[in-house]
PLY file of the C-alpha trace (Angstrom):
ply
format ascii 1.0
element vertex 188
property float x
property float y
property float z
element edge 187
property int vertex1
property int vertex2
end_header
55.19 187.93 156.74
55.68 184.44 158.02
54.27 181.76 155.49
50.89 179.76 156.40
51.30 176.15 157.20
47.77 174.26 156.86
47.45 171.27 159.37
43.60 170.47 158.66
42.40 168.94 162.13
41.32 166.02 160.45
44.78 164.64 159.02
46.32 163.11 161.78
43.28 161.59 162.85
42.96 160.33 159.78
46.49 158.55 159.38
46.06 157.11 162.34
42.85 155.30 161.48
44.30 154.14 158.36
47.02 152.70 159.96
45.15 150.75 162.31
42.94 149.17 159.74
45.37 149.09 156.54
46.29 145.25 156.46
49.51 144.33 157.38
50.33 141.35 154.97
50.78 142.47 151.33
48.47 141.27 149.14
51.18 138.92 147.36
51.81 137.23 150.39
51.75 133.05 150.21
51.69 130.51 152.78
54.88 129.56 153.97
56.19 126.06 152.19
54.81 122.84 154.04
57.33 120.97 155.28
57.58 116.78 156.96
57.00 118.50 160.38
54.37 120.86 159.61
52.40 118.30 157.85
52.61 116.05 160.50
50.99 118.47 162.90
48.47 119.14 160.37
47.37 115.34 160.49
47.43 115.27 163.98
45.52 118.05 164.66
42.86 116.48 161.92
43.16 112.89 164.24
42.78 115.15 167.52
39.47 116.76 165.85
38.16 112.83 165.21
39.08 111.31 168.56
40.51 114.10 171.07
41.76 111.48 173.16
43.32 109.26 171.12
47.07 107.84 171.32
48.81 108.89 168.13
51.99 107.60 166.51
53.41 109.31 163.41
55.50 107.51 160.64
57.95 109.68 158.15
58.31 107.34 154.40
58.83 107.67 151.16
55.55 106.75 148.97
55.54 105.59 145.83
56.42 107.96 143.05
59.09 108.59 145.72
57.56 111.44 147.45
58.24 111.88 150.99
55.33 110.61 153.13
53.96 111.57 156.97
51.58 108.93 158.36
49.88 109.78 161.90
47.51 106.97 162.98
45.13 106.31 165.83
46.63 103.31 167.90
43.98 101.04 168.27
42.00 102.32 165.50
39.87 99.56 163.24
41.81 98.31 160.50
41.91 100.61 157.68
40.27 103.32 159.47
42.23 105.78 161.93
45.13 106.86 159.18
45.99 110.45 158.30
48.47 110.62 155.29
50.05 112.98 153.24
52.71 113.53 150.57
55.14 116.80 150.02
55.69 117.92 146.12
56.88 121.42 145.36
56.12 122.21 149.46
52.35 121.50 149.42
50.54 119.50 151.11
48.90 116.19 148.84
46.54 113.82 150.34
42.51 113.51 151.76
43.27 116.45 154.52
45.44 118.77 151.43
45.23 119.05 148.01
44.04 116.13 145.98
45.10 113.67 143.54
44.10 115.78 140.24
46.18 118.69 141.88
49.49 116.23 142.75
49.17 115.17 139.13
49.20 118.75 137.12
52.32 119.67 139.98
53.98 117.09 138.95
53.58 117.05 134.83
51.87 113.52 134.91
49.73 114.98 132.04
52.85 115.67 130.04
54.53 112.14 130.81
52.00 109.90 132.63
54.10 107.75 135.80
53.82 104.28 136.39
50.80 102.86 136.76
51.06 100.66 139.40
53.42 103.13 141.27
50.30 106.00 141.08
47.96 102.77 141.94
49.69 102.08 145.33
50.09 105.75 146.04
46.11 106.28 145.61
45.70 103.59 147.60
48.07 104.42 150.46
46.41 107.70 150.52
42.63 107.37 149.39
41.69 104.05 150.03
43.85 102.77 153.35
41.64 99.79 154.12
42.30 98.40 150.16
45.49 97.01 147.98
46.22 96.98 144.75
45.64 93.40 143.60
48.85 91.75 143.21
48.02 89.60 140.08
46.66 92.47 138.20
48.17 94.94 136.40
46.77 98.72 136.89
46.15 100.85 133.38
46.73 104.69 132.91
45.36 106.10 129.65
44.33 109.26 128.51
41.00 110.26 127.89
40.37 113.44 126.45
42.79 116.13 128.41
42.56 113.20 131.78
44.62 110.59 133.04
42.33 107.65 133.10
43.82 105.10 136.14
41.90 101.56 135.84
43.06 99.26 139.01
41.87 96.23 140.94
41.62 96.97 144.83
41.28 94.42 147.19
39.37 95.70 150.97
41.66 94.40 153.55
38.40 92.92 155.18
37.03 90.95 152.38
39.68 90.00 150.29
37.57 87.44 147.94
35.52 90.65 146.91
38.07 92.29 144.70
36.74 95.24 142.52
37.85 97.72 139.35
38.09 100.75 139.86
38.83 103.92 137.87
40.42 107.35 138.96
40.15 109.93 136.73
42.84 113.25 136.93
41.41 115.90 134.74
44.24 118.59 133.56
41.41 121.20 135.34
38.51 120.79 137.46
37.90 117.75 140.45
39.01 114.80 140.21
36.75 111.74 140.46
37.24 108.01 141.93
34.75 105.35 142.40
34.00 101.57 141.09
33.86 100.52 137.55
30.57 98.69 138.51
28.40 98.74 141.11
29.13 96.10 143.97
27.03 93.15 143.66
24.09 92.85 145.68
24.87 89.14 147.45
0 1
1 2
2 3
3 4
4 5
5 6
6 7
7 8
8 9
9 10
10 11
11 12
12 13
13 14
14 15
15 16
16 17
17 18
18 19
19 20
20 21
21 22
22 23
23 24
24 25
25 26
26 27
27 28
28 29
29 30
30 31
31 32
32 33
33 34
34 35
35 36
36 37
37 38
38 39
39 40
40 41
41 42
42 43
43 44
44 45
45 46
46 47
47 48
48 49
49 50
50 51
51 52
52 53
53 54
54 55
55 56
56 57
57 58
58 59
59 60
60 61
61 62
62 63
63 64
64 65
65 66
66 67
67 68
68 69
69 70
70 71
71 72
72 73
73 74
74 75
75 76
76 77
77 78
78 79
79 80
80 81
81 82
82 83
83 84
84 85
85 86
86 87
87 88
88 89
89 90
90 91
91 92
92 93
93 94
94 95
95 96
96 97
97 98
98 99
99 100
100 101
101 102
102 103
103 104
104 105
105 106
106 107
107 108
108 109
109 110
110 111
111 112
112 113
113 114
114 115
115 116
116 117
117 118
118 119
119 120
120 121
121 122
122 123
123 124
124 125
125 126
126 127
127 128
128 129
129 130
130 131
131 132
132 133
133 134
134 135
135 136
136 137
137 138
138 139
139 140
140 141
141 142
142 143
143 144
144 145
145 146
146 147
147 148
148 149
149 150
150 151
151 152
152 153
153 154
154 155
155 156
156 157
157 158
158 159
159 160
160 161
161 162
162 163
163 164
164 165
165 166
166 167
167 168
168 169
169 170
170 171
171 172
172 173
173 174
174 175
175 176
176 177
177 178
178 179
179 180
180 181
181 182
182 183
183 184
184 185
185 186
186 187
């Protein structure tokens, strides 16, 4: 007697469907590292989705903190306006179009051993607030407050320089971030 082999009709069927829809990236899988050129595509594609036709330059730096630093601006653009920047830490992507400034901070231990102030004042400006300056005769504060970094600077708009105003950044250790003037503007 020859033995019984069982091939139920519905088995290869079967395997065959669950190979088409099983995914084919484990579930561990990560985005590959950011690099200077792959960030700078990233801010140009974010220009070319604000002005399509636009004639962009890109600009490769180091930013304060020493972090490298892509730039890709509109030519043309109205001062302080037309600017897509970034910095690279541990192969992410830091700035307005990537993580933010809270995220850049815990990366880089600035909770365990805050950096200098006026260093982390010129790089929030460079990336945040591209139509300001730090103000040259003041000298920015970081504190702690709580489990935050507490940044307290004078910025200066490019356009109005006799209007300078406080400001205060604060980098929580989890959660958003938050940014904004220590008083309101004046009304004049």
């Amino acid at each position: 007697m020859s033995p019984v082999i069982l091939r139920p009709r519905w088995l290869l069927p079967a395997l065959v469907a669950l190979t088409l829809v099983a995914p084919t990236t484990p579930a561990h899988a990560v985005a590959p590292p950011i690099t200077e050129a792959s960030l700078e595509a990233a801010l140009r594609q974010a220009a070319r989705a604000d002005d399509p036709k636009a004639t962009l330059s890109a600009s490769r730096s180091v930013a304060p903190l020493g972090f490298p630093m892509v730039t890709v601006a509109i030519e043309g653009a109205y001062p302080g306006t037309g600017l897509y920047s970034g910095v690279l830490a541990k192969a992410r992507h830091f700035g307005p179009h990537g993580e933010d400034l809270a995220e850049l901070a815990r990366v880089s231990g600035w909770h365990e051993k805050a950096p200098d102030a006026r260093a982390l004042a010129e790089l929030f400006c460079r990336l945040w607030r591209a139509a300001e300056t730090v103000a040259p005769a003041t000298t920015p504060v970081v504190t702690r407050q709580g489990d935050a970094l507490v940044l307290t600077v004078t910025l200066v708009p490019a356009l109005s320089p006799d209007d300078p105003q406080e400001w205060r950044v604060v980098l929580p250790r989890t959660g958003a971030w938050t940014q904004g003037p220590t008083e309101p503007p004046s009304g004049d």
